[in-house]
SEGU-250084 format. One record per residue (C-alpha): residue number from 1; z, y, x. Coordinates in Angstrom, 2 decimals. Layout:
# SEGU-250084
(r NUM; (Z; Y; X))
...
This chain:
# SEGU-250084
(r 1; (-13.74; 0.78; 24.67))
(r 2; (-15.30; 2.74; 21.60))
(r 3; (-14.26; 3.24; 17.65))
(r 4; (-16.27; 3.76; 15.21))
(r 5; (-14.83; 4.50; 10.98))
(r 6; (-17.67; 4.28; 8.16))
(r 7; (-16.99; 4.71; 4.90))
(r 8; (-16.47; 1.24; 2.64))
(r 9; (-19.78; 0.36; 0.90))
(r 10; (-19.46; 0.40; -2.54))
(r 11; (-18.44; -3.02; -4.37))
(r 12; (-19.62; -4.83; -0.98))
(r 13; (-17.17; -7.16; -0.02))
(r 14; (-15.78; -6.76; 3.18))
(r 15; (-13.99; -10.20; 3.06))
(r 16; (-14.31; -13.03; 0.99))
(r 17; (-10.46; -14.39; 0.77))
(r 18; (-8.26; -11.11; 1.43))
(r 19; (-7.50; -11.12; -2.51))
(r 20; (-6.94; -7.68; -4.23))
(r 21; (-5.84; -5.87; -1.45))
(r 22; (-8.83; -5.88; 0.19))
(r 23; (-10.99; -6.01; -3.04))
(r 24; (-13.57; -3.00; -2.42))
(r 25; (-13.20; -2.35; -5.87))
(r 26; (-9.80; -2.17; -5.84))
(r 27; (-9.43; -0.45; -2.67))
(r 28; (-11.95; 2.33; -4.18))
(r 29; (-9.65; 2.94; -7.35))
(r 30; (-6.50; 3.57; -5.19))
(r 31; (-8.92; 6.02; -2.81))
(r 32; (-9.11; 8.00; -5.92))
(r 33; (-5.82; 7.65; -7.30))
(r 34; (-4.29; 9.27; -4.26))
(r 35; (-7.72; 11.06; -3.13))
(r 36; (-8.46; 9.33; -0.44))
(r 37; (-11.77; 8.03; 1.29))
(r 38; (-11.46; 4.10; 2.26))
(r 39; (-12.90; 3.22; 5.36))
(r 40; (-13.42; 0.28; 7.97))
(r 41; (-12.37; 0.96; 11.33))
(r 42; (-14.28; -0.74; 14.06))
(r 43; (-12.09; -0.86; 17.12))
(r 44; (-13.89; -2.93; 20.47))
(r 45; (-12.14; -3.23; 23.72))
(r 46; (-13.37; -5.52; 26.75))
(r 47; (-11.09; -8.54; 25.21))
(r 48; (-11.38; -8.18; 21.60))
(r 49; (-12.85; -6.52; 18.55))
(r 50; (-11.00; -5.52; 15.42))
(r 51; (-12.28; -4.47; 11.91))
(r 52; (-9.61; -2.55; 10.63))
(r 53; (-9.04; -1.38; 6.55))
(r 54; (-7.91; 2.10; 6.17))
(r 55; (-7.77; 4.88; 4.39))
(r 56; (-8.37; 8.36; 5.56))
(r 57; (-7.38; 11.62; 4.10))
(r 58; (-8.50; 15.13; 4.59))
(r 59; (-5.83; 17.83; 4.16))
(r 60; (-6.40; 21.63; 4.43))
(r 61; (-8.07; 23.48; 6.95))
(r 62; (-9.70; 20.16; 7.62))
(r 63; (-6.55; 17.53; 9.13))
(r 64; (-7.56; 14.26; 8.73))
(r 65; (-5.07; 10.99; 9.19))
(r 66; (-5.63; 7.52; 9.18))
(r 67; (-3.73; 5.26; 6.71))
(r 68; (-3.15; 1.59; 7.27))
(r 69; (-1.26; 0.30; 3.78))
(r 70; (-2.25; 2.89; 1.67))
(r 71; (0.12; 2.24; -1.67))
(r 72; (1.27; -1.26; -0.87))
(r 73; (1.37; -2.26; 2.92))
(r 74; (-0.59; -5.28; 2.16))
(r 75; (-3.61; -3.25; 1.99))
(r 76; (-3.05; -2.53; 5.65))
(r 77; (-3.62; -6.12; 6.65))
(r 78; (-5.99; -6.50; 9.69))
(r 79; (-7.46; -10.24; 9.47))
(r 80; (-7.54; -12.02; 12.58))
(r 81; (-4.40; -9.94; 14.36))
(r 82; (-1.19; -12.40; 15.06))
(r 83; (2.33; -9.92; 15.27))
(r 84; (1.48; -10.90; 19.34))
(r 85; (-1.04; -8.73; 19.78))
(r 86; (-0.23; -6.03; 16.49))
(r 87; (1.58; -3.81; 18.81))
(r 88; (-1.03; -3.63; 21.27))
(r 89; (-3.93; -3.07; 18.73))
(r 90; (-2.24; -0.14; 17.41))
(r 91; (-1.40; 1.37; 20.81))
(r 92; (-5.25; 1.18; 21.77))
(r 93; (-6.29; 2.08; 18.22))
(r 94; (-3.73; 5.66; 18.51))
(r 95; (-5.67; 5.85; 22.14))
(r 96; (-8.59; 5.85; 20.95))
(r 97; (-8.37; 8.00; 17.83))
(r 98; (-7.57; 11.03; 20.21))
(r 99; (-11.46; 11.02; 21.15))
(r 100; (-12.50; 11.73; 16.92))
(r 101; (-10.67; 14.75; 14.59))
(r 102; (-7.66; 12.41; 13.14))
(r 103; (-4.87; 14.11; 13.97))
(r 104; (-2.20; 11.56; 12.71))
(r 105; (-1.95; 7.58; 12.45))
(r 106; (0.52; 6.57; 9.41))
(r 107; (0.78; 2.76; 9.04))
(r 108; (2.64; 0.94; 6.17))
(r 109; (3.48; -3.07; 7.70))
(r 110; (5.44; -5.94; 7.75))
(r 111; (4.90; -5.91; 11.42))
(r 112; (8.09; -4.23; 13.94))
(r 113; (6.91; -2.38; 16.65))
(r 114; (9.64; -2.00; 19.14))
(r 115; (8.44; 1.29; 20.37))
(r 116; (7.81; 3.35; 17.42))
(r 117; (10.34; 4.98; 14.76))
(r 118; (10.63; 3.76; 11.48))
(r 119; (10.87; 6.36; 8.84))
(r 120; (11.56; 4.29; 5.86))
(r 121; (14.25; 1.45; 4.05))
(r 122; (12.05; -0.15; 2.46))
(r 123; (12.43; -4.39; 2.11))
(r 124; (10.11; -6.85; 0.19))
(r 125; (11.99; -9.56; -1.65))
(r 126; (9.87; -13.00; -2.24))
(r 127; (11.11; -16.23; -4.02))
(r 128; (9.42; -18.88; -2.71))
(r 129; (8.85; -21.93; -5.66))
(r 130; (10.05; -24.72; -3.60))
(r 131; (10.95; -27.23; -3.67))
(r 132; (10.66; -26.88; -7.91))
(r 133; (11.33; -24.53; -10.36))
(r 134; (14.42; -26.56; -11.82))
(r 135; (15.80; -26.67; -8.18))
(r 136; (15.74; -22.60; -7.83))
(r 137; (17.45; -22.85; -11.87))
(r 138; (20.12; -25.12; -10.16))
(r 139; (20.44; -22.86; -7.11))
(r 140; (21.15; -19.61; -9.02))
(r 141; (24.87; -18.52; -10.20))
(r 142; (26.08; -19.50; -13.54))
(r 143; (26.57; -15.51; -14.44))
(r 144; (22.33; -14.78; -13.67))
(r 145; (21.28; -18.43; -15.66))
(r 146; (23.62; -16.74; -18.61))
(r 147; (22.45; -13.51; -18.49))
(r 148; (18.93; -15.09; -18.40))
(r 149; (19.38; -17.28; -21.55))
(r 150; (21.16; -14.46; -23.65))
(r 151; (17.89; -12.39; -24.68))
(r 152; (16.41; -15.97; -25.13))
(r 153; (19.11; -16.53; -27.44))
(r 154; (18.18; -13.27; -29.33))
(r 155; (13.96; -14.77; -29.65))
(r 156; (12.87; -13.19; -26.49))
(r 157; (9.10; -14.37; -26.17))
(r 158; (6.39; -13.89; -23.77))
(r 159; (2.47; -13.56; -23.33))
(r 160; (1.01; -13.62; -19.97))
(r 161; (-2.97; -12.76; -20.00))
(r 162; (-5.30; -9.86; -19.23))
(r 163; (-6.46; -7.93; -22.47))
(r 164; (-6.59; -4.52; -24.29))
(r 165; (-3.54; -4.78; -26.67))
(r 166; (-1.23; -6.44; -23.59))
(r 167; (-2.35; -3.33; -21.34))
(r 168; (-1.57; -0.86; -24.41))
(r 169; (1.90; -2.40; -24.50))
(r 170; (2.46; -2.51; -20.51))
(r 171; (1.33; 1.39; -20.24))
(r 172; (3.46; 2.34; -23.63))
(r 173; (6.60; 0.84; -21.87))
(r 174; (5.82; 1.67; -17.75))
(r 175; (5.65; 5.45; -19.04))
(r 176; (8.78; 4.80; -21.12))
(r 177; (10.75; 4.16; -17.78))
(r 178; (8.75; 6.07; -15.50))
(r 179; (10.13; 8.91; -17.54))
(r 180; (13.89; 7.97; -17.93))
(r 181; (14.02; 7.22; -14.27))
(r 182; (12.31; 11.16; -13.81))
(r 183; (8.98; 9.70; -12.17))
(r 184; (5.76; 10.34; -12.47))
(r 185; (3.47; 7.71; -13.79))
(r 186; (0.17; 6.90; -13.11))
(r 187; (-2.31; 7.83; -15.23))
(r 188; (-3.41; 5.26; -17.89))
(r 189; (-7.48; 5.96; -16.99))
(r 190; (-5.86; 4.06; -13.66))
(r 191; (-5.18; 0.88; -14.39))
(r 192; (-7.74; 1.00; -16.96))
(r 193; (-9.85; 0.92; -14.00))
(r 194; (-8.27; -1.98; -12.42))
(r 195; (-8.28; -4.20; -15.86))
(r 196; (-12.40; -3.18; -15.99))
(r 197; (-13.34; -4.14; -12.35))
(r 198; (-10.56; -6.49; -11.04))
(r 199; (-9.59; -8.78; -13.65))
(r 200; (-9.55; -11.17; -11.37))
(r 201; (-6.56; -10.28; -10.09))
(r 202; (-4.54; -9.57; -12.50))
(r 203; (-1.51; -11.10; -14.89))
(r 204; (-0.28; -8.71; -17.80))
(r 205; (3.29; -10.03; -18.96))
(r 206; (4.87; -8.52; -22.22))
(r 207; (7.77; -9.74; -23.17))
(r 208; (8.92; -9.57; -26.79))
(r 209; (12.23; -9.62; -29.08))
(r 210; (11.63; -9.43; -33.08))
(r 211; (7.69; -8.35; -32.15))
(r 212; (8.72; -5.38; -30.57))
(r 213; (7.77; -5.08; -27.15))
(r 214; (10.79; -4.43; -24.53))
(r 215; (9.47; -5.19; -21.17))
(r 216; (6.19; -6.03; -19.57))
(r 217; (4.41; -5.50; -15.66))
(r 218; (1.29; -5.88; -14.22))
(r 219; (0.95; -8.44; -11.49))
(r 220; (-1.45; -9.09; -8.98))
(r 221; (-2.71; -13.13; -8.58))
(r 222; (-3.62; -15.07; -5.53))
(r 223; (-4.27; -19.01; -5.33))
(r 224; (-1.12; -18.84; -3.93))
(r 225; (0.87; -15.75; -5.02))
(r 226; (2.28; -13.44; -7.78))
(r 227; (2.86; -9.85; -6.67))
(r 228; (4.84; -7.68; -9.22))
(r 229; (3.06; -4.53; -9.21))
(r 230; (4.36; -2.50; -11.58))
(r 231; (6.81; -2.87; -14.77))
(r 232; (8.01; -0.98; -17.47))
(r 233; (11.03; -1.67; -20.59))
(r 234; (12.48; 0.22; -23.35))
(r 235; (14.88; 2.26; -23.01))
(r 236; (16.88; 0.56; -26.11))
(r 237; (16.76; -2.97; -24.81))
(r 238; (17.55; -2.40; -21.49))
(r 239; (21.03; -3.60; -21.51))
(r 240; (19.82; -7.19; -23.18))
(r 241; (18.26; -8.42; -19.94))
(r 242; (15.46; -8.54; -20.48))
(r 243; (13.94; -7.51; -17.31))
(r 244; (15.62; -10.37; -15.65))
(r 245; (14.21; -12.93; -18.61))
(r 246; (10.65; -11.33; -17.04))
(r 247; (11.17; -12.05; -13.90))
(r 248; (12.14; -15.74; -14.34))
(r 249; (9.66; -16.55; -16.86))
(r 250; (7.08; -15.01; -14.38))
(r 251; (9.17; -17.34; -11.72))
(r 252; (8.52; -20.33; -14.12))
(r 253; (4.61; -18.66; -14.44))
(r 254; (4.04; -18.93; -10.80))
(r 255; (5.16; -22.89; -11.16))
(r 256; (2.93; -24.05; -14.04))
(r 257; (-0.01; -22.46; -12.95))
(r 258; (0.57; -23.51; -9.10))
(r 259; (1.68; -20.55; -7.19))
(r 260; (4.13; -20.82; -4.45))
(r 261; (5.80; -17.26; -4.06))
(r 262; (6.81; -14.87; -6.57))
(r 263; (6.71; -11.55; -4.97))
(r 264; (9.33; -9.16; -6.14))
(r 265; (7.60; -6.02; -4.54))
(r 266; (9.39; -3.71; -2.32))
(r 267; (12.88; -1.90; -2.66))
(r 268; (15.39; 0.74; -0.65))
(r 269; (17.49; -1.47; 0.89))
(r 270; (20.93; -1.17; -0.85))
(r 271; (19.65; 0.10; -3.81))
(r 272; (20.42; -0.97; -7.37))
(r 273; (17.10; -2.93; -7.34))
(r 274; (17.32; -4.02; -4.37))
(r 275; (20.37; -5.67; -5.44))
(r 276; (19.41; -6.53; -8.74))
(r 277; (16.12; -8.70; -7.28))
(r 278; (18.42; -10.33; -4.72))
(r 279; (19.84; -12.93; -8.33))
(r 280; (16.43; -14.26; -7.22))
(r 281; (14.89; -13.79; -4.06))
(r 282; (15.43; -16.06; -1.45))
(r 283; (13.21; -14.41; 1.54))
(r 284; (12.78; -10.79; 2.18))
(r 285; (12.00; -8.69; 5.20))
(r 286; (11.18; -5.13; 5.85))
(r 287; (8.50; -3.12; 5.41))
(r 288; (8.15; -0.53; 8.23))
(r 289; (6.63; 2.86; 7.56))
(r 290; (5.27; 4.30; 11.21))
(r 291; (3.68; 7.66; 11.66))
(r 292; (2.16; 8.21; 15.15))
(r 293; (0.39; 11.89; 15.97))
(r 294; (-2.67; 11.58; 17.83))
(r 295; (-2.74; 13.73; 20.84))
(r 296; (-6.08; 15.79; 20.81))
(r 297; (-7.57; 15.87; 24.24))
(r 298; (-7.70; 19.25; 26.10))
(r 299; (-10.36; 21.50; 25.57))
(r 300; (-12.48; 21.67; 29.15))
(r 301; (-13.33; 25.86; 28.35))
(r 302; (-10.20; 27.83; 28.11))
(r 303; (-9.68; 30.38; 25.17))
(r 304; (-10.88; 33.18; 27.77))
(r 305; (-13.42; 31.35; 29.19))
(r 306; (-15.29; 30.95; 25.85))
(r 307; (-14.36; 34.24; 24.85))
(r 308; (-16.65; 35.37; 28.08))
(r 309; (-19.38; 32.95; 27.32))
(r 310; (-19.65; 34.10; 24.08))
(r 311; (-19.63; 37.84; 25.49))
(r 312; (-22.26; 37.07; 27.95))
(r 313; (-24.60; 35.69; 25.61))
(r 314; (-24.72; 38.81; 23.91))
(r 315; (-24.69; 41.59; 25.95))
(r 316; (-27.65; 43.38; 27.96))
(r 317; (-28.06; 41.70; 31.46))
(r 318; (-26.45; 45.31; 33.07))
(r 319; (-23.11; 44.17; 31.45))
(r 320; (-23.51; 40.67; 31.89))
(r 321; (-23.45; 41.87; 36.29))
(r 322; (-20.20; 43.87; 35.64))
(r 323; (-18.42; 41.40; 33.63))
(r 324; (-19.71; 38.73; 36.98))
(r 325; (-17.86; 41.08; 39.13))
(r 326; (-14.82; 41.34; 37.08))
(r 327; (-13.99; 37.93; 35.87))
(r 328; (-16.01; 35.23; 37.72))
(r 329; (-12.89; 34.88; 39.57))
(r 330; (-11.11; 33.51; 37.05))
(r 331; (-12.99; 30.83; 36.61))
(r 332; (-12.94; 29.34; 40.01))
């Protein structure tokens, strides 16, 4: 058995069809965002091999840990690892990490491991676009399809691209809520990074009521789905519902151009957004936050023994005889 963590090459793919989450590029922004080093864990056993994504960060006085989902769990996804054997790869991969300097595993998945704590509430809400967008219209209750039409009623439009003046509006109204909600948003230099090397990936919607604009997000695109990143409205139009206009027109999105899920992101369970996503969704489950601390194997010298080696080393042979005669015994 034997691991082995390099550092991510830059802009080398690692794999071809992981989307954004596994986007080098992408994977080096968020390294910096929340300083830390991305890395590819290479984890053999007799049975299997593994090539693990991860992120690792040094804290003072040198602690390292190993991330697995840094920021969104998704970029914790190990390819080729069924939820069968997920519980066994991480129980080999927290064995094996005791033989390096991590000191702590933390691991961000949609996978339950029986044995281990979780330490979060989080849930992921989905709507899957099946079997049409006019059936999920039908499905949902008269009071969300009339709260959806009444900013439509008031001229509520929408653009959905990837350009300078749509990411000038998105930022202008993310750090609008980020600061009524008492957050701390990230900084714009951030996703300017992400519109300049994955823009591939992404979907800016800004949505609009007499040319203002009163909500907008930043979504990342598959072949097959539409994550909601990030989002942002304005404070005054907040009780127009707007936001839930957004999120259907991004539901009707995900149907013209072909995508089958609309992620919601993640919530606190029981929490007002939680709640407030649930008018749509119609999948979720939970998103498990695990921290595991990796025992450090005994040292083979004791404190005293290296204390005496060290003492030994540098002192005339005379003293080195005495010391022999005093404390060889301890070291039997």
């Amino acid at each position: 058995m034997s691991i082995t963590i390099t550092p991510d090459l830059p802009l080398t793919p690692t794999f071809t069809n992981g989307g954004v989450f596994l986007d080098p590029a992408f994977r080096a922004i968020l390294a910096r965002e929340f300083r830390l080093q991305p890395v590819q864990v290479q984890l053999i056993t007799a049975e299997q091999e593994w090539t693990i994504p991860a992120f690792l960060r040094t804290a003072w006085l040198g602690k390292q840990t190993l991330i697995l989902g840094a920021g969104f769990d998704k970029t914790g996804i190990i390819p080729n690892t069924t939820p069968d054997n997920y519980g066994v790869m991480i129980a080999t991969l927290a064995q094996e990490l005791a033989t390096t300097r991590i000191d702590t595993l933390e691991i961000r998945t949609a996978q339950h491991i029986p044995c281990l704590t979780d330490t979060a509430d989080k849930v992921e809400l989905n709507l899957d676009i099946q079997p049409s967008v006019d059936a999920i219209w039908q499905k949902l209750s008269s009071n969300t399809r009339k709260n959806i039409r009444r900013p439509l009623k008031m001229g509520f439009t929408s653009v959905v691209g990837v350009n300078s003046r749509l990411f000038d509006e998105f930022y202008q109204l993310y750090r609008m809520s980020l600061h009524d909600l008492g957050s701390l948003p990230h900084p714009k230099a951030f996703f300017t990074d992400l519109m300049q090397q994955c823009p591939q990936h992404l979907a800016i919607f800004v949505g609009y009521i007499d040319g203002i604009p009163v909500v907008s997000s930043v979504n990342f695109v598959s072949q097959t789905e539409v994550y909601g990143a990030w989002s942002g409205i304005h404070t005054d139009y907040k009780k127009h519902n707007v936001f839930l206009a957004m999120l259907w027109q991004m539901v009707e999105y995900c149907g013209t151009s072909g995508r089958t899920t609309y992620n919601l992101g993640r919530s606190s369970a029981g929490s007002n957004p939680h709640q407030f996503k649930l008018k749509l969704a119609n999948r979720s489950h939970k998103i498990y936050y695990y921290k595991i601390p990796t025992p450090q194997p005994s040292s083979t010298h004791s404190k005293v023994q290296g204390a005496a080696s060290w003492l030994i080393r540098n002192t005339p042979e005379i003293v080195m005889d005495g010391l022999s005669r005093a404390l060889l015994h301890k070291f039997y």
